[in-house]
Backbone as XML, in Angstrom:
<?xml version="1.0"?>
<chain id="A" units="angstrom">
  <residue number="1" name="UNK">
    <atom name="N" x="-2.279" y="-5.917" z="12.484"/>
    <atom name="CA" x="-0.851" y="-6.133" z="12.338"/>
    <atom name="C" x="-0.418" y="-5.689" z="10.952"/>
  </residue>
  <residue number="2" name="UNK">
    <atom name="N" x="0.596" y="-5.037" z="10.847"/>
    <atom name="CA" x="1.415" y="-4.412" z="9.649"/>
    <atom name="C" x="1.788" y="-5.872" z="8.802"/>
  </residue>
  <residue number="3" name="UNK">
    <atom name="N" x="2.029" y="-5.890" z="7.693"/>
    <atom name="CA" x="1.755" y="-6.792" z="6.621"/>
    <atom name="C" x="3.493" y="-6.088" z="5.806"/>
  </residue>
  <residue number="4" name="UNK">
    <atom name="N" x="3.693" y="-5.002" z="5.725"/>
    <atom name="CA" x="4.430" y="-4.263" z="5.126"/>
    <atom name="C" x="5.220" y="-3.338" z="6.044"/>
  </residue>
  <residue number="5" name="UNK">
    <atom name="N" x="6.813" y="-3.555" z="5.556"/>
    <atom name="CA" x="7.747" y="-2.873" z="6.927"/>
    <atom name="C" x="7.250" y="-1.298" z="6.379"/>
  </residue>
  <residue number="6" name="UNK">
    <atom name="N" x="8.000" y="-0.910" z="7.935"/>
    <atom name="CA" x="7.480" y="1.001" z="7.586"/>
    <atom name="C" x="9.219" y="1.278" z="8.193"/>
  </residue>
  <residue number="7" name="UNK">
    <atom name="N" x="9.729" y="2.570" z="7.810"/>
    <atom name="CA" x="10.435" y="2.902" z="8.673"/>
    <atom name="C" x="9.889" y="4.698" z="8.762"/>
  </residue>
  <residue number="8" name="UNK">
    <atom name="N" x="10.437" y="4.724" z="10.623"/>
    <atom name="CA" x="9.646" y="6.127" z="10.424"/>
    <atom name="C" x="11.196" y="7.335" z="11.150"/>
  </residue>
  <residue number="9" name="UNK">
    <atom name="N" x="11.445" y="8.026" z="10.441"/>
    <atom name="CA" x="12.641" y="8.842" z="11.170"/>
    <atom name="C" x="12.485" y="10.683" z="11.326"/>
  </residue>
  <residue number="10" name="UNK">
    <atom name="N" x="12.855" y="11.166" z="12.170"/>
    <atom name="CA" x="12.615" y="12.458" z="12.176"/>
    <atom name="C" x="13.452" y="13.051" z="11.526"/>
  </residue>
  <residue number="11" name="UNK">
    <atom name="N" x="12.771" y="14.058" z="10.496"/>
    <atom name="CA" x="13.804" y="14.578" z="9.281"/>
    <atom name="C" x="13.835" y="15.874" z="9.979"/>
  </residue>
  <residue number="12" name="UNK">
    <atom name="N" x="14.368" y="16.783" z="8.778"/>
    <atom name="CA" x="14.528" y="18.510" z="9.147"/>
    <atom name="C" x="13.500" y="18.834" z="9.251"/>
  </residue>
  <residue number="13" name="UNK">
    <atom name="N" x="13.655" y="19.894" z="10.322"/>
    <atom name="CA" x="12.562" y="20.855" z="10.598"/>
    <atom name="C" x="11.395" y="19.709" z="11.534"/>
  </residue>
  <residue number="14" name="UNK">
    <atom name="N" x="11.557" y="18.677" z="11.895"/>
    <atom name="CA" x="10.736" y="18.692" z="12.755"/>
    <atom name="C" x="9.856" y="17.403" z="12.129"/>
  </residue>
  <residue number="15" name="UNK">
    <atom name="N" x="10.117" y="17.314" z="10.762"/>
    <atom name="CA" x="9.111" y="16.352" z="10.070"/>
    <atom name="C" x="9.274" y="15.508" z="10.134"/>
  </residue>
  <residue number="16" name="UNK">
    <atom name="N" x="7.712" y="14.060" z="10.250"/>
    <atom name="CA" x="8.118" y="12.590" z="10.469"/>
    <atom name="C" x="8.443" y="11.947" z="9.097"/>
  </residue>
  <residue number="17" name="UNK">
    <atom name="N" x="9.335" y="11.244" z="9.059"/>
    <atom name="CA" x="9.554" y="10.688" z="7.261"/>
    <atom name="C" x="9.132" y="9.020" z="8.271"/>
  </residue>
  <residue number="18" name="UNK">
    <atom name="N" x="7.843" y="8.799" z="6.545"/>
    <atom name="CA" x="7.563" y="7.765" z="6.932"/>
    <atom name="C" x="8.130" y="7.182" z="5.564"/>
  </residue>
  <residue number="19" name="UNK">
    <atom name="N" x="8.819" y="6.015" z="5.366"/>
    <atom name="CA" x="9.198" y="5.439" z="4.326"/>
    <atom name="C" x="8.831" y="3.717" z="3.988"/>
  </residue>
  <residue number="20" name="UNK">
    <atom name="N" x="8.084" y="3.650" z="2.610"/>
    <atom name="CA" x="7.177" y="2.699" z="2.474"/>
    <atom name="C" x="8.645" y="1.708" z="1.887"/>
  </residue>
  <residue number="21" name="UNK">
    <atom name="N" x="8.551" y="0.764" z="2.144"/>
    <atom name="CA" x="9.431" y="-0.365" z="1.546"/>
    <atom name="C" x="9.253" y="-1.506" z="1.501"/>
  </residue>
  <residue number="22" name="UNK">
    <atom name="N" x="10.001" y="-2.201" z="0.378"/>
    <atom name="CA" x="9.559" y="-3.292" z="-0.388"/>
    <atom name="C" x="8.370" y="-3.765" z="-0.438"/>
  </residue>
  <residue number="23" name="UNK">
    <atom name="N" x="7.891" y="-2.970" z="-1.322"/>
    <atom name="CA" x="6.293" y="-3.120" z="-1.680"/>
    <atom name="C" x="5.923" y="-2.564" z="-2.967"/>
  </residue>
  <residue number="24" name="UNK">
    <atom name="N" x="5.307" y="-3.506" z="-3.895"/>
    <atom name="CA" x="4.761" y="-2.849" z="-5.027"/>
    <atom name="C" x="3.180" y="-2.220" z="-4.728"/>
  </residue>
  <residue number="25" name="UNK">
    <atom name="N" x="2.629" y="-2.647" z="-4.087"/>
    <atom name="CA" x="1.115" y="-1.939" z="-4.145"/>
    <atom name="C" x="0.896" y="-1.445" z="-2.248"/>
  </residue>
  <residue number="26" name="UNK">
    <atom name="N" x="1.099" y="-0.719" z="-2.315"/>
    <atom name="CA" x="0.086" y="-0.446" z="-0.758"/>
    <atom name="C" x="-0.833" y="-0.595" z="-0.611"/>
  </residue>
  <residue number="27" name="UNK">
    <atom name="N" x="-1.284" y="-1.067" z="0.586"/>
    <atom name="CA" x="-2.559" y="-1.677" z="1.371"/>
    <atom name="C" x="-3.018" y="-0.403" z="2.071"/>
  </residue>
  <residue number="28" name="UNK">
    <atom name="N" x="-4.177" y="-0.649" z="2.844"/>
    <atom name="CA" x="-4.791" y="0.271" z="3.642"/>
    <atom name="C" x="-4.414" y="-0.055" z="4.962"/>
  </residue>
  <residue number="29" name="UNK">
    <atom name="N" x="-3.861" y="-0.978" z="5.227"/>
    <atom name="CA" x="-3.317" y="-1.690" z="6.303"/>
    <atom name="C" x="-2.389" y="-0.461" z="6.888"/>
  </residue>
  <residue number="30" name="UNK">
    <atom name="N" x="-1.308" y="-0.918" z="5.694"/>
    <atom name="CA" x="-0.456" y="0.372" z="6.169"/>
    <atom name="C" x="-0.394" y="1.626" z="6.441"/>
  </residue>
  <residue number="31" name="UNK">
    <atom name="N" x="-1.137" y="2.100" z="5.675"/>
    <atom name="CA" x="-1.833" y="3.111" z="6.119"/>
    <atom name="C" x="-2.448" y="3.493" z="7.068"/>
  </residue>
  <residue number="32" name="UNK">
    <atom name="N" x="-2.980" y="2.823" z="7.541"/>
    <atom name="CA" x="-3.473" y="2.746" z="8.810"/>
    <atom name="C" x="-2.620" y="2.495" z="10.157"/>
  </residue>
  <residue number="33" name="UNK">
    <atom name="N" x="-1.510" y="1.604" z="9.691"/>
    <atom name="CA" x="-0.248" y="1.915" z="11.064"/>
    <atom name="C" x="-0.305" y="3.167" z="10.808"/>
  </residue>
  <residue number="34" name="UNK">
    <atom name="N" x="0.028" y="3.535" z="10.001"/>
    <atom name="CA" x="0.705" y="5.004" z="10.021"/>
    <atom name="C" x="-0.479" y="5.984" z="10.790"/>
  </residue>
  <residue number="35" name="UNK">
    <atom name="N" x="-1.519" y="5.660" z="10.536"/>
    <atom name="CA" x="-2.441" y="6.739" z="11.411"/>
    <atom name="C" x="-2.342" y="6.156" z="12.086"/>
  </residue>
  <residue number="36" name="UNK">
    <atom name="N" x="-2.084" y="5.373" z="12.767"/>
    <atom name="CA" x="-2.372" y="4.870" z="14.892"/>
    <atom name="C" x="-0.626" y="5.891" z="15.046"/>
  </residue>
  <residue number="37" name="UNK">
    <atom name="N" x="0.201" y="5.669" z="14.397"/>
    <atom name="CA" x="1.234" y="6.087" z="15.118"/>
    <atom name="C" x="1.402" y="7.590" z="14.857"/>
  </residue>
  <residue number="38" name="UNK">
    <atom name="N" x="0.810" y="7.968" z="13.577"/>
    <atom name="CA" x="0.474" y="9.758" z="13.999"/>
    <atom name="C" x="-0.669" y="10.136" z="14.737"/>
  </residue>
  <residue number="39" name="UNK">
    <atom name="N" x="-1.634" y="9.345" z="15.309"/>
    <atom name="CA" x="-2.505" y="9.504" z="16.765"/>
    <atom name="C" x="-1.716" y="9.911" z="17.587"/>
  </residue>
  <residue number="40" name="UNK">
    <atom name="N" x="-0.812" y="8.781" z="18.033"/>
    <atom name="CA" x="0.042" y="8.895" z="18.944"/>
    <atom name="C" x="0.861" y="10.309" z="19.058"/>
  </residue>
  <residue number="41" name="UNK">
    <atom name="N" x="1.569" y="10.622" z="18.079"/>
    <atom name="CA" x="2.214" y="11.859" z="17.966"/>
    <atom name="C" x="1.611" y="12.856" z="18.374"/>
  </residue>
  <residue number="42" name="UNK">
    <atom name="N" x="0.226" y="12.581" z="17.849"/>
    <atom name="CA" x="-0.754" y="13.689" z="18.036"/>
    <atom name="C" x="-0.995" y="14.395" z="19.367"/>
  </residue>
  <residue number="43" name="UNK">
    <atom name="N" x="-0.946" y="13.172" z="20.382"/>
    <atom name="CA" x="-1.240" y="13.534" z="21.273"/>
    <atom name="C" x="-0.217" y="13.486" z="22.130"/>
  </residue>
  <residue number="44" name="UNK">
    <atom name="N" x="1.034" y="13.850" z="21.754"/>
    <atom name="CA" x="2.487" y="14.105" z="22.584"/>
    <atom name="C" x="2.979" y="15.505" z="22.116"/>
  </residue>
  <residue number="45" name="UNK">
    <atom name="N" x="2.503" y="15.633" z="20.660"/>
    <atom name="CA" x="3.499" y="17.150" z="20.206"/>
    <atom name="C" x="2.190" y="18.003" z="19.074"/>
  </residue>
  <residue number="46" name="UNK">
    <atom name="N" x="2.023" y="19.090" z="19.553"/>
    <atom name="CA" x="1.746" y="20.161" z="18.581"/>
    <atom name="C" x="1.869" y="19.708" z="16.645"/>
  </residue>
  <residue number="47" name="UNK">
    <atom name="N" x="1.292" y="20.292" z="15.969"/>
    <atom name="CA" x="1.634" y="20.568" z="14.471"/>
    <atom name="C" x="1.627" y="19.145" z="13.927"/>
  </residue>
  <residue number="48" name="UNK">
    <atom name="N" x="1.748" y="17.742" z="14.307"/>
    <atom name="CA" x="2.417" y="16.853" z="13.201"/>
    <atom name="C" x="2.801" y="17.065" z="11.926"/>
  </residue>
  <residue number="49" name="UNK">
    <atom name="N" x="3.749" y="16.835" z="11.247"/>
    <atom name="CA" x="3.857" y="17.480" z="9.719"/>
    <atom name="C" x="4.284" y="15.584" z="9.774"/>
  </residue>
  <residue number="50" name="UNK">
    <atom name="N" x="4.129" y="15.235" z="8.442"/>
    <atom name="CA" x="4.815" y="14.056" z="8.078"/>
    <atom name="C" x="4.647" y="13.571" z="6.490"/>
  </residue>
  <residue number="51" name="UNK">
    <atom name="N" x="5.622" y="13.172" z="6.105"/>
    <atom name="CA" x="5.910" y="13.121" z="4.659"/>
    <atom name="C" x="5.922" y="11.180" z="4.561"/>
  </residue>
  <residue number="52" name="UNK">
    <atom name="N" x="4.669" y="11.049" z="3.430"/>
    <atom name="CA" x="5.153" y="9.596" z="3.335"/>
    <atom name="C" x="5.998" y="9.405" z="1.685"/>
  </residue>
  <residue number="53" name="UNK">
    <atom name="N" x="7.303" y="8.610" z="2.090"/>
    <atom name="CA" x="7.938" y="8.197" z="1.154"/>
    <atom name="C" x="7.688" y="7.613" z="-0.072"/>
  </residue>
  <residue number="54" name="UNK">
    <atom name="N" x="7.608" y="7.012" z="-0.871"/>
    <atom name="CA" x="6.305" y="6.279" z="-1.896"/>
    <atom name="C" x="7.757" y="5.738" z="-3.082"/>
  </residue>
  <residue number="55" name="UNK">
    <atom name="N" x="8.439" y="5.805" z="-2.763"/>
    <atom name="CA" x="9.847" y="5.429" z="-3.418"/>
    <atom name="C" x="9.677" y="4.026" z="-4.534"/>
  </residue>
  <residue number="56" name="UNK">
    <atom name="N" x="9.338" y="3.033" z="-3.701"/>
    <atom name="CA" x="9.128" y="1.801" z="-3.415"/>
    <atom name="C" x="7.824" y="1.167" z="-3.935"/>
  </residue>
  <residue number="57" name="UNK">
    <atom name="N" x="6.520" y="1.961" z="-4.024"/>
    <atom name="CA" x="4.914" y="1.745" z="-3.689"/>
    <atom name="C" x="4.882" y="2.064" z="-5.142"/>
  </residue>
  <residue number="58" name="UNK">
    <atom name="N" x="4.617" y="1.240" z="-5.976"/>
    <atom name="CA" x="4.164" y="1.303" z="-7.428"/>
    <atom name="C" x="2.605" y="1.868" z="-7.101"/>
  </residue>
  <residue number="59" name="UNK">
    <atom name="N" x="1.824" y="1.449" z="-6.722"/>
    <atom name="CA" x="0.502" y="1.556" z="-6.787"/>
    <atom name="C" x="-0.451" y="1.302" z="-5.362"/>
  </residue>
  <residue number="60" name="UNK">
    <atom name="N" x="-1.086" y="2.075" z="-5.538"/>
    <atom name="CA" x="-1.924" y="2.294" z="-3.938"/>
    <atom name="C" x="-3.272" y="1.814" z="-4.191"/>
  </residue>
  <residue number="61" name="UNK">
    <atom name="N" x="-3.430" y="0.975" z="-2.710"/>
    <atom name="CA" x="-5.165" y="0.386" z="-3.423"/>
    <atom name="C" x="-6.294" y="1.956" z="-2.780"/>
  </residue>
  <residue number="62" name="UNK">
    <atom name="N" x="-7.540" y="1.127" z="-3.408"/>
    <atom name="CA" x="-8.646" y="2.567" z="-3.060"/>
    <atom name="C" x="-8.648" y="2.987" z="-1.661"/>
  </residue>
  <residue number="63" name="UNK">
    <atom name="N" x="-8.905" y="1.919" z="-0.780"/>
    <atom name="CA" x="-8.866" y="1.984" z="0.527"/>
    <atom name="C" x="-7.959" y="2.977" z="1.452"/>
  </residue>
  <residue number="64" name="UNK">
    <atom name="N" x="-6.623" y="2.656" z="0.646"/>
    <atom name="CA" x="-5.164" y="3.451" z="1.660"/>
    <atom name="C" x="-5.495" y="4.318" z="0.698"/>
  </residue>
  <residue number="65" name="UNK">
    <atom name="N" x="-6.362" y="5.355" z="-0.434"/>
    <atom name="CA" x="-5.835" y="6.562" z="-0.868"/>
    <atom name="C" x="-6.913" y="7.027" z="-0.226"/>
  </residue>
  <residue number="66" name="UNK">
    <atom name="N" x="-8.113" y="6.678" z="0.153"/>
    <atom name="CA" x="-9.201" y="7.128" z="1.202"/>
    <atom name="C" x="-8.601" y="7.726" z="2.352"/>
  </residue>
  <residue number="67" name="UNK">
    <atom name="N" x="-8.188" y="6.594" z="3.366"/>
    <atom name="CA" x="-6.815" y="6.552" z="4.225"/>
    <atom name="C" x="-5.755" y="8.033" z="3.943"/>
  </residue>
  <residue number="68" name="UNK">
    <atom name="N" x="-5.344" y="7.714" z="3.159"/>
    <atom name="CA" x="-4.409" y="9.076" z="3.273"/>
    <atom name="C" x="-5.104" y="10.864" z="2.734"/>
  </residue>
  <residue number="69" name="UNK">
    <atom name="N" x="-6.078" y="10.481" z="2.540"/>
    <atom name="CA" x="-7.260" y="11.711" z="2.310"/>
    <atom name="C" x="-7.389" y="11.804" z="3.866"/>
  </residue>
  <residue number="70" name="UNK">
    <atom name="N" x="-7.986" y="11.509" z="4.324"/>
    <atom name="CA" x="-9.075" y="11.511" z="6.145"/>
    <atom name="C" x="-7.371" y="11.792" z="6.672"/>
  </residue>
  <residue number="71" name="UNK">
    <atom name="N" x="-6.253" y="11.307" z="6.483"/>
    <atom name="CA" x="-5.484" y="11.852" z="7.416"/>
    <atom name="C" x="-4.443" y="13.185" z="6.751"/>
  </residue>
  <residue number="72" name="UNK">
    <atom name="N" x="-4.787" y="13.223" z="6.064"/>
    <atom name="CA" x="-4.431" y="14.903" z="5.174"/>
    <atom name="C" x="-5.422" y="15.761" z="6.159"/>
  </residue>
  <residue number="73" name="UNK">
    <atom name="N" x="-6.610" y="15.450" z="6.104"/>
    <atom name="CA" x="-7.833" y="16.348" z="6.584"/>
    <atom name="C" x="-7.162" y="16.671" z="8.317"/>
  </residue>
  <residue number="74" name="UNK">
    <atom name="N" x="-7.260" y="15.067" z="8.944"/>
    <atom name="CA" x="-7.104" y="15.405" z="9.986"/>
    <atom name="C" x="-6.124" y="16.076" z="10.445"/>
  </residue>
  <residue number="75" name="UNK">
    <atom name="N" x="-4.935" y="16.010" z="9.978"/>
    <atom name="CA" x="-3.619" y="16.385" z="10.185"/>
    <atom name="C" x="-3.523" y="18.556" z="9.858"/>
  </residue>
  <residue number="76" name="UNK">
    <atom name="N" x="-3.991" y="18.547" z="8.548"/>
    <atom name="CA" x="-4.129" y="20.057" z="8.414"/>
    <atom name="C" x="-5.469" y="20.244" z="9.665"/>
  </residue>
  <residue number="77" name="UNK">
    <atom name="N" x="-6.050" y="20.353" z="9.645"/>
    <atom name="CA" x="-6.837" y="20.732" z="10.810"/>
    <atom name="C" x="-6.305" y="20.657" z="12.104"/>
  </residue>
  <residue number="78" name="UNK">
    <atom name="N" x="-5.659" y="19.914" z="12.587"/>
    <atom name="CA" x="-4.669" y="20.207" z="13.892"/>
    <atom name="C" x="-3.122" y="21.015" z="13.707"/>
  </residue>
  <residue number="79" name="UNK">
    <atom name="N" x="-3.346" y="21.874" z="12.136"/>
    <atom name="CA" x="-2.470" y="22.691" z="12.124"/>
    <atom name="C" x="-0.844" y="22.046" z="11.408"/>
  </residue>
  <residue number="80" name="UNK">
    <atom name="N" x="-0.651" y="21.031" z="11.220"/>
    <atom name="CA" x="0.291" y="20.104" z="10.648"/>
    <atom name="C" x="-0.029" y="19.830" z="9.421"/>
  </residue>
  <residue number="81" name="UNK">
    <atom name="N" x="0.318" y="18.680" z="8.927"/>
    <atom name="CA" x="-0.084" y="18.303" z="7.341"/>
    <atom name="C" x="0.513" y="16.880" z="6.854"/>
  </residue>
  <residue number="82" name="UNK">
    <atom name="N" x="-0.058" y="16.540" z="5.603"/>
    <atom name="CA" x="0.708" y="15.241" z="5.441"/>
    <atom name="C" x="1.022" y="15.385" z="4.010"/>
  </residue>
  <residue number="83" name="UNK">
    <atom name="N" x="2.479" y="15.248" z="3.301"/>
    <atom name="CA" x="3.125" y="15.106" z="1.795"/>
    <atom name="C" x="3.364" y="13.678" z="1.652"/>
  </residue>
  <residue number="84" name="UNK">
    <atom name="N" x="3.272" y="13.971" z="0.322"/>
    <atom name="CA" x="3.106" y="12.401" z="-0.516"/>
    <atom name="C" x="4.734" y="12.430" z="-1.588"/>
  </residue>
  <residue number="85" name="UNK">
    <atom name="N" x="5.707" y="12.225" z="-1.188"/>
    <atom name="CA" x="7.089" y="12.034" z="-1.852"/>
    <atom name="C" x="7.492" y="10.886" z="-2.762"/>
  </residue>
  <residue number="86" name="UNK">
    <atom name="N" x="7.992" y="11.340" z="-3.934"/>
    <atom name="CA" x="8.299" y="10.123" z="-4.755"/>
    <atom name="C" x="7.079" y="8.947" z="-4.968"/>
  </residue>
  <residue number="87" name="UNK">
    <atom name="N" x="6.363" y="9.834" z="-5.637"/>
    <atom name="CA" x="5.060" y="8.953" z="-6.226"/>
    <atom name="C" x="5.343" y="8.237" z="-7.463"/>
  </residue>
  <residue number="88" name="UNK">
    <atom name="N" x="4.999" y="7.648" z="-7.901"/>
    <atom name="CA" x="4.911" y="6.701" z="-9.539"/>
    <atom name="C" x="3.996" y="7.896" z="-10.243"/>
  </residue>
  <residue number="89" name="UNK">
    <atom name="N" x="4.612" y="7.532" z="-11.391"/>
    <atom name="CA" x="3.085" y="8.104" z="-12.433"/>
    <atom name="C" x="2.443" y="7.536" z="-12.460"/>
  </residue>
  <residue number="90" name="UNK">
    <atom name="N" x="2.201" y="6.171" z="-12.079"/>
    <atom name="CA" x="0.621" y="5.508" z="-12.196"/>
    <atom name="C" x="-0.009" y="5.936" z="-11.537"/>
  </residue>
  <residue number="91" name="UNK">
    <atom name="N" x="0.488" y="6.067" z="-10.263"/>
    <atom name="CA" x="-0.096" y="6.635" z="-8.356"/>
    <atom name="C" x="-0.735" y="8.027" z="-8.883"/>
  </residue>
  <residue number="92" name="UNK">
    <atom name="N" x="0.539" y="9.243" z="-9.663"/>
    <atom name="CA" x="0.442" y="10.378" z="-9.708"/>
    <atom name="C" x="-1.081" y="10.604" z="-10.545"/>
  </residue>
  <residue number="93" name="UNK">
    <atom name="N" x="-1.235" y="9.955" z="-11.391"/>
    <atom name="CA" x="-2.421" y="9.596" z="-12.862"/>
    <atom name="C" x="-3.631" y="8.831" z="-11.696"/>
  </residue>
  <residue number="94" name="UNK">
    <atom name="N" x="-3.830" y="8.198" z="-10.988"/>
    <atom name="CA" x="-4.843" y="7.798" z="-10.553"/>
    <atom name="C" x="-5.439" y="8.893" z="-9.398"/>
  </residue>
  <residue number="95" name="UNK">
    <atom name="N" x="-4.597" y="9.780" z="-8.721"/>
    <atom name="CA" x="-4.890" y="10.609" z="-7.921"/>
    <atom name="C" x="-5.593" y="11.975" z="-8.798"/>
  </residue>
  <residue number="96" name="UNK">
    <atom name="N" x="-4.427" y="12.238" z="-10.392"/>
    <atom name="CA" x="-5.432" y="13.018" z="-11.358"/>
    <atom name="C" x="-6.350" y="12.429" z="-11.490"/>
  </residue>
  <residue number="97" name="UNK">
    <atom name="N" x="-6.685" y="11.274" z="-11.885"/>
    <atom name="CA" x="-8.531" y="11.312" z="-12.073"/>
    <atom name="C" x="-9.102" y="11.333" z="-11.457"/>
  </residue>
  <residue number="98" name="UNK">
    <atom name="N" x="-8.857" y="10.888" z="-10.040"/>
    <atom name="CA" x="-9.860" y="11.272" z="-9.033"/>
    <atom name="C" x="-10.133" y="12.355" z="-8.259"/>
  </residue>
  <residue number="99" name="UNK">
    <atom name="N" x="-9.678" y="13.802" z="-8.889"/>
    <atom name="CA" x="-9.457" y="14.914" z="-8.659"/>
    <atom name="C" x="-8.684" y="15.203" z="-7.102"/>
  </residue>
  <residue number="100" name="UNK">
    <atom name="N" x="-7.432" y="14.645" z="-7.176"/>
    <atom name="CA" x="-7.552" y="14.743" z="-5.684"/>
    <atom name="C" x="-5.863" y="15.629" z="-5.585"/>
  </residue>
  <residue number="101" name="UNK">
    <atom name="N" x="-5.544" y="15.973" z="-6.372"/>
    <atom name="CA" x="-3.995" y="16.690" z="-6.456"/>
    <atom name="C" x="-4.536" y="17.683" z="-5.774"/>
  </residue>
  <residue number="102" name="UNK">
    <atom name="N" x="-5.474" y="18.445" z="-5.964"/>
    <atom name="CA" x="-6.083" y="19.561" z="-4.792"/>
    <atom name="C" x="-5.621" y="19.118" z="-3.541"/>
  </residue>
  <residue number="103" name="UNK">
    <atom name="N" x="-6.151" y="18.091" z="-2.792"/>
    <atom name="CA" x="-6.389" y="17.886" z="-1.945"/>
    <atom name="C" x="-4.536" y="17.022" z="-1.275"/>
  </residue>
  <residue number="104" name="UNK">
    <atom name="N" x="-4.503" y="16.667" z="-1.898"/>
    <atom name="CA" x="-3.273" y="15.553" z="-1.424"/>
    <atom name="C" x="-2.001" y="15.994" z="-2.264"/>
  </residue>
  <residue number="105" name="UNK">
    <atom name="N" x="-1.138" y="17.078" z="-1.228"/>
    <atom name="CA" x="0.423" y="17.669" z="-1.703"/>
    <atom name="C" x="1.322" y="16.347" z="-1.856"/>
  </residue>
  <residue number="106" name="UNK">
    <atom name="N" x="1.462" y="16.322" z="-3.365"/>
    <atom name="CA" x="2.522" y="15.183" z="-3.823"/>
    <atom name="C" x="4.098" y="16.164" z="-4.153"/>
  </residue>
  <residue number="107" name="UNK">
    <atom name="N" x="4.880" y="15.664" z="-4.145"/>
    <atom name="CA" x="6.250" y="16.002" z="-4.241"/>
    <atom name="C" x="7.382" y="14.934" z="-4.890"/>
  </residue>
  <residue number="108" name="UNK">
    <atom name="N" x="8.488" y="15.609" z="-5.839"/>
    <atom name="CA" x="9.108" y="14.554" z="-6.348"/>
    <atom name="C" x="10.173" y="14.012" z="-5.330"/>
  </residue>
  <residue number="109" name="UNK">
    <atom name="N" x="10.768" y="14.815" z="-4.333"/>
    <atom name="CA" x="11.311" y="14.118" z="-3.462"/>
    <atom name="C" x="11.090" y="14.439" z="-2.174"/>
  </residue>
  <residue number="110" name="UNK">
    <atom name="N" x="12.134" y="13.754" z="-1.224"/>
    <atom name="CA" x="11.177" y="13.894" z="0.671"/>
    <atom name="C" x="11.829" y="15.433" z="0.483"/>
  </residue>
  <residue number="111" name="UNK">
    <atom name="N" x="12.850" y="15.724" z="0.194"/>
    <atom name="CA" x="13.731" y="16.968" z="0.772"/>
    <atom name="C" x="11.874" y="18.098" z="-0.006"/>
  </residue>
  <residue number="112" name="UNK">
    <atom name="N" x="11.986" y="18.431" z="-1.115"/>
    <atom name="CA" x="10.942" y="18.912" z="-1.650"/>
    <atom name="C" x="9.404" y="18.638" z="-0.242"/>
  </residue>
  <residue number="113" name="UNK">
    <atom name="N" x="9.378" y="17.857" z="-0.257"/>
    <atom name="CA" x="8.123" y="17.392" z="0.511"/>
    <atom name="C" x="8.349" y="18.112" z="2.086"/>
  </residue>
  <residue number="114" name="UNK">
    <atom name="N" x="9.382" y="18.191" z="2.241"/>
    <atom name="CA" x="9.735" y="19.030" z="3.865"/>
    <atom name="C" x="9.816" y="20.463" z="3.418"/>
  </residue>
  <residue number="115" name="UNK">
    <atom name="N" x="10.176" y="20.696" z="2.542"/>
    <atom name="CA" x="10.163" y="22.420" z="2.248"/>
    <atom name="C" x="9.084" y="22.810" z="1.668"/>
  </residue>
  <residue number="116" name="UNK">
    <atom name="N" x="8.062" y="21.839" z="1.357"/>
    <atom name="CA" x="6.707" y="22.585" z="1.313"/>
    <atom name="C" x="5.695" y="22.701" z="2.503"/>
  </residue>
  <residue number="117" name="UNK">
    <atom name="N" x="6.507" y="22.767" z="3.464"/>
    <atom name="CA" x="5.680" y="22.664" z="5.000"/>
    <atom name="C" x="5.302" y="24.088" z="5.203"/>
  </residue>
</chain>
């Protein structure tokens, strides 16, 4: 069970905006709704693209940045992808040290985060 509201809306071009709210730290929890419900997508429509919001999310625990690695992977490999919008600099600084800006497209806003599809 989700611990933390999500809202999820279809933006331009096709993309899911997932938007994290009222929350200072994200869980892996949530993260994990969010992968059961891009499963789901998965297996109704081609490409998933989806942008999570981070507006709100001061800080992400280890678990949900694992979490949003494995579904970056999975997601580009079925040809789609997943952006990381409106990060903190703490978020932005913990993802630099763990070398993972390679790996995980951050963006300063959702509009930015849909036009890097």
């Amino acid at each position: 069970m989700i611990s933390q509201p999500m809202t999820t809306v279809m933006g331009t071009h096709g993309v899911h905006i997932f938007k994290c709210s009222r929350t200072e730290y994200l869980e892996a929890a949530y993260i994990g709704e969010i992968r059961r419900y891009i499963s789901y997508l998965m297996r109704t429509q081609p490409r998933v693209r989806a942008v999570l919001d981070l507006t709100e999310a001061i800080q992400l625990s280890s678990e949900a940045i694992g979490l949003i690695v494995v579904l970056t992977n999975v997601l580009q490999e079925a040809g789609g992808g997943l952006h990381l919008a409106n990060i903190s600099e703490e978020t932005a600084s913990v993802l630099a040290i763990a070398n993972l800006q390679d790996v995980i497209s951050m963006y300063h806003s959702v509009d930015d985060a849909i036009s890097g599809f």
